[in-house]
N, C-alpha and C positions, 0 to 999 in steps of 0.2 A: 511338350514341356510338362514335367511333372510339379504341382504345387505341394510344399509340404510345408506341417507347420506346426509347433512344440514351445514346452513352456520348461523356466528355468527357474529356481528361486536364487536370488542376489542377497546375500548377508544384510542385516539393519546398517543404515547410514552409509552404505559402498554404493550409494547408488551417482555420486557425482565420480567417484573414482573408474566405476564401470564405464561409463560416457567416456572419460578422458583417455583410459586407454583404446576404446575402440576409434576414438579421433582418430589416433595417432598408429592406428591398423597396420603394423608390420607391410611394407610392396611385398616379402615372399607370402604372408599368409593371402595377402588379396590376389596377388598369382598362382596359390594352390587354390584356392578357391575356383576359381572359371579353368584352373588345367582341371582339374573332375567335374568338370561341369555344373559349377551353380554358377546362379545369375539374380537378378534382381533381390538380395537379400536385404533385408530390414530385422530391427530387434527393437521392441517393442513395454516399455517397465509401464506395470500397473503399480504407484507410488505408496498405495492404500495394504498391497499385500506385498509387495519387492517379487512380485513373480513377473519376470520378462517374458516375451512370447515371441519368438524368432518366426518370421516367414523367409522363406526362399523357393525358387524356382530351380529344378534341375532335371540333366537331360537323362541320366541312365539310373535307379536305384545301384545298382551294381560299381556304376560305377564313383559313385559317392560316398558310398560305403565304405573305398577302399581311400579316401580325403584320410578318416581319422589315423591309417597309419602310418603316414606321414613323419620325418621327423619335426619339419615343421609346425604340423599340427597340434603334435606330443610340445612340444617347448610353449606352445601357446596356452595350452591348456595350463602346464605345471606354472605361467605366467598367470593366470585367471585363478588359483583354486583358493587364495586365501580370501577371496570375496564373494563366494556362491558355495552353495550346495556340490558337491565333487565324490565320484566314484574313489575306490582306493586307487585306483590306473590315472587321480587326478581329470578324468574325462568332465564335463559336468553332467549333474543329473538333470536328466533330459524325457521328459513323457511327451509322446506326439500326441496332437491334435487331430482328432477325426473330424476331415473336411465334412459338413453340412451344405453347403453352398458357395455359387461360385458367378460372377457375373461380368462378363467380359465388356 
């Protein structure tokens, strides 16, 4: 299993709107999510800066890579972009986290 792990910045004040819709996590995005294989995913808001920190587990880079061209993925994103930071493709902006350590 690959661990990966990346920060996001969430617009001021979206930070209960953020929660709410991840409650309420679309079943197809949580079934496109493990058909490319992730798994134990978490997100993570530092309240102080509204930068979130997303962890997940997955099995192939390659084949995770190929989640974001989804149409489901694309409709999630253009779902999320009036509340975060967002590429013009509506992706959000996304900088990975260089693992340091790891402890099983």
């Amino acid at each position: 299993m690959i661990h990966k792990s990346f920060k996001m910045h969430l617009y001021e004040g979206m930070a209960e709107e953020y929660e709410r819709r991840h409650n309420l996590l679309w079943p197809e995005m949580k079934d496109m999510i493990h058909e490319y294989g992730g798994h134990n995913y978490s997100i993570f808001l530092d309240s102080e800066t509204n930068v979130l920190y997303g962890y997940i587990e997955i099995e192939d880079e390659g084949k995770w890579a190929k989640s974001a061209d989804t149409a489901i993925n694309r409709k999630w994103w253009d779902y999320m972009a009036d509340i975060m930071d967002t590429n013009p493709d509506n992706s959000p902006v996304s900088v990975d986290l260089k693992p340091v350590f790891h402890l099983d």
